[in-house]
C-alpha positions as CSV (number, residue, x, y, z in Angstrom):
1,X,13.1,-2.3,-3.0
2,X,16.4,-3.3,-2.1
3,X,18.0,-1.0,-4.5
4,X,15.4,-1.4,-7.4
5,X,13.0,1.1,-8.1
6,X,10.0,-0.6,-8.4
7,X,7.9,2.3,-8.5
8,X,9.4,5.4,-9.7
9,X,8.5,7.9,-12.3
10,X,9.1,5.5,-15.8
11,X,7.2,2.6,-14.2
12,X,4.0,4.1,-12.0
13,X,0.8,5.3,-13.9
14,X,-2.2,7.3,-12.8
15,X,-4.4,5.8,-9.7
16,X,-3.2,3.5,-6.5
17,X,0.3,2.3,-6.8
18,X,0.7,-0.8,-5.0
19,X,3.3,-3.1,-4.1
20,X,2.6,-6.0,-1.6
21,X,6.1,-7.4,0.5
22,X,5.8,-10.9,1.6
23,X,6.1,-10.4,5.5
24,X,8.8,-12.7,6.9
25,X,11.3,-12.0,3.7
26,X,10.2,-8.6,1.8
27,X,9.9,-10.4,-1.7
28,X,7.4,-8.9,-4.0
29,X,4.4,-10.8,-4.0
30,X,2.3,-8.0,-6.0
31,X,2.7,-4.8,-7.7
32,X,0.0,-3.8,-9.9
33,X,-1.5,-0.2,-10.4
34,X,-5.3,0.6,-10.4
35,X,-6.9,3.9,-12.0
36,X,-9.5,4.6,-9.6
37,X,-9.3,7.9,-11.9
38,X,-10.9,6.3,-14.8
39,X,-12.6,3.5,-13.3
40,X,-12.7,1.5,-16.8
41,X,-12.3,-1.9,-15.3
42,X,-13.6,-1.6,-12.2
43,X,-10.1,-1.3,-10.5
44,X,-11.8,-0.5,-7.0
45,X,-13.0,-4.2,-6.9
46,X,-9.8,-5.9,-8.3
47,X,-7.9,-3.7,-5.9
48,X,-10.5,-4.6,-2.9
49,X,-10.1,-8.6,-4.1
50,X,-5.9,-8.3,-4.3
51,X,-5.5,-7.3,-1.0
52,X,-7.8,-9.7,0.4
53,X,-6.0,-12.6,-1.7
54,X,-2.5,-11.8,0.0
55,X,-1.7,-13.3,3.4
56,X,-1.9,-11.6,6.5
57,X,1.3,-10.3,7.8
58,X,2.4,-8.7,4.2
59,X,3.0,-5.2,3.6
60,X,1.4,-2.9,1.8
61,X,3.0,0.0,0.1
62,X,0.4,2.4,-1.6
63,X,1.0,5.9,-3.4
64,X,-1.0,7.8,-5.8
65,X,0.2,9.2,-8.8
66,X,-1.8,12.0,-10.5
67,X,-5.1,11.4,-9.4
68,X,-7.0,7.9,-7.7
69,X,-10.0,9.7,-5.6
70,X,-12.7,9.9,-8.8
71,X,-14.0,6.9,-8.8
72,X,-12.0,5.2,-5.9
73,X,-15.1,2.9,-3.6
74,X,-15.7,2.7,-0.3
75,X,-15.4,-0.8,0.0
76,X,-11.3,-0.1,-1.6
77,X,-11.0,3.0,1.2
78,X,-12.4,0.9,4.1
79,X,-9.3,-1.9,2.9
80,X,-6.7,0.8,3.9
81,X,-8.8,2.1,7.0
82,X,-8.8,-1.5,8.3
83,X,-5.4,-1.1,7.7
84,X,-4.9,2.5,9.8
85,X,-5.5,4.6,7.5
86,X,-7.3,7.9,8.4
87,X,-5.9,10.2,5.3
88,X,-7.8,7.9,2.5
89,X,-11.0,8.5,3.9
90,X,-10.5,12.5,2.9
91,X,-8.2,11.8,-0.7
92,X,-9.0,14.5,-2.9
93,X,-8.5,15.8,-6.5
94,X,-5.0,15.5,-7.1
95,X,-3.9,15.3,-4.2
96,X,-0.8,12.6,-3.3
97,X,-1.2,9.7,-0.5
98,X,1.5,7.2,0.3
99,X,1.3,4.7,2.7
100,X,3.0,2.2,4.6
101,X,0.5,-0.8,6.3
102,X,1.3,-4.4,7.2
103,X,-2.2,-6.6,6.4
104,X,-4.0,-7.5,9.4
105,X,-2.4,-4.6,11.9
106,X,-4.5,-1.8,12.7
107,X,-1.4,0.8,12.1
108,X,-0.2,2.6,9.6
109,X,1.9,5.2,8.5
110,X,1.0,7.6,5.5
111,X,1.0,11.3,4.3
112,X,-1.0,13.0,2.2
113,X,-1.0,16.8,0.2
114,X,-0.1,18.3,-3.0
115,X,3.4,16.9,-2.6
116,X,4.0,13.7,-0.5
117,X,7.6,12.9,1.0
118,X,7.0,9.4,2.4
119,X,9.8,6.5,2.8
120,X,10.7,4.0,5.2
121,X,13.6,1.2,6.1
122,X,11.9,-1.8,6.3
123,X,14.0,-4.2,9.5
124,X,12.7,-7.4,10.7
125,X,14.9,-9.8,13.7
126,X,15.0,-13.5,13.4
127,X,14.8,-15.5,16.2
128,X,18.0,-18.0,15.8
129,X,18.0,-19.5,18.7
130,X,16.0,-19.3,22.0
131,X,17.5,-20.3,25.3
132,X,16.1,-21.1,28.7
133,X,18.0,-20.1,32.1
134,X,17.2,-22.2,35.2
């Protein structure tokens, strides 16, 4: 994110990568990982109950890293679905997923395989000043 790698091979670990962009200004308001491999501390749930916490209008960046479809719930798949998502639904055994959402927005942009290729530019306008014509 704006030149930092936030999640890159030294920093990710096993399961769902996430990082969560505040909408209006793309400041990291989250970035946690959850090993829906493992499962030890329920990481389904806590991921389920950290997107819910964030405000509509963020964005959600998600990518796997080794494996996250073991134990990964239906109730954490049906989060990204509500999101667009259509790939999660079939995540296998190590296979990637990344994905690109915006809380609240039925669409979405992922991919999913052996090897996943997934990036985006992130732009947003600002209204600075609106004028009316007569």
């Amino acid at each position: 994110m704006n030149g930092e790698d936030v999640v890159g091979r030294q920093n990710s670990k096993r399961g769902i990568n996430l990082v969560v962009l505040n909408g209006p200004d793309h400041k990291i308001i989250l970035n946690d990982v959850y090993n829906t491999f493992t499962n030890q501390k329920d990481d389904s749930a806590r991921l389920v109950r950290d997107i819910a916490s964030v405000p509509a209008g963020s964005v959600i960046l998600a990518a796997v890293k080794d494996d996250a479809s073991n134990n990964l719930s239906h109730a954490a798949k049906k989060v990204f679905m509500n999101m667009g998502s259509s790939a999660i639904k079939n995540l296998g055994f190590k296979k990637g997923w990344g994905f690109l959402g915006i809380k609240g927005m039925r669409k979405s942009g992922e991919d999913t395989g052996v090897t996943v290729e997934f990036g985006t530019v992130l732009s947003y306008t600002k209204v600075v000043k609106k004028a009316k014509t007569v």
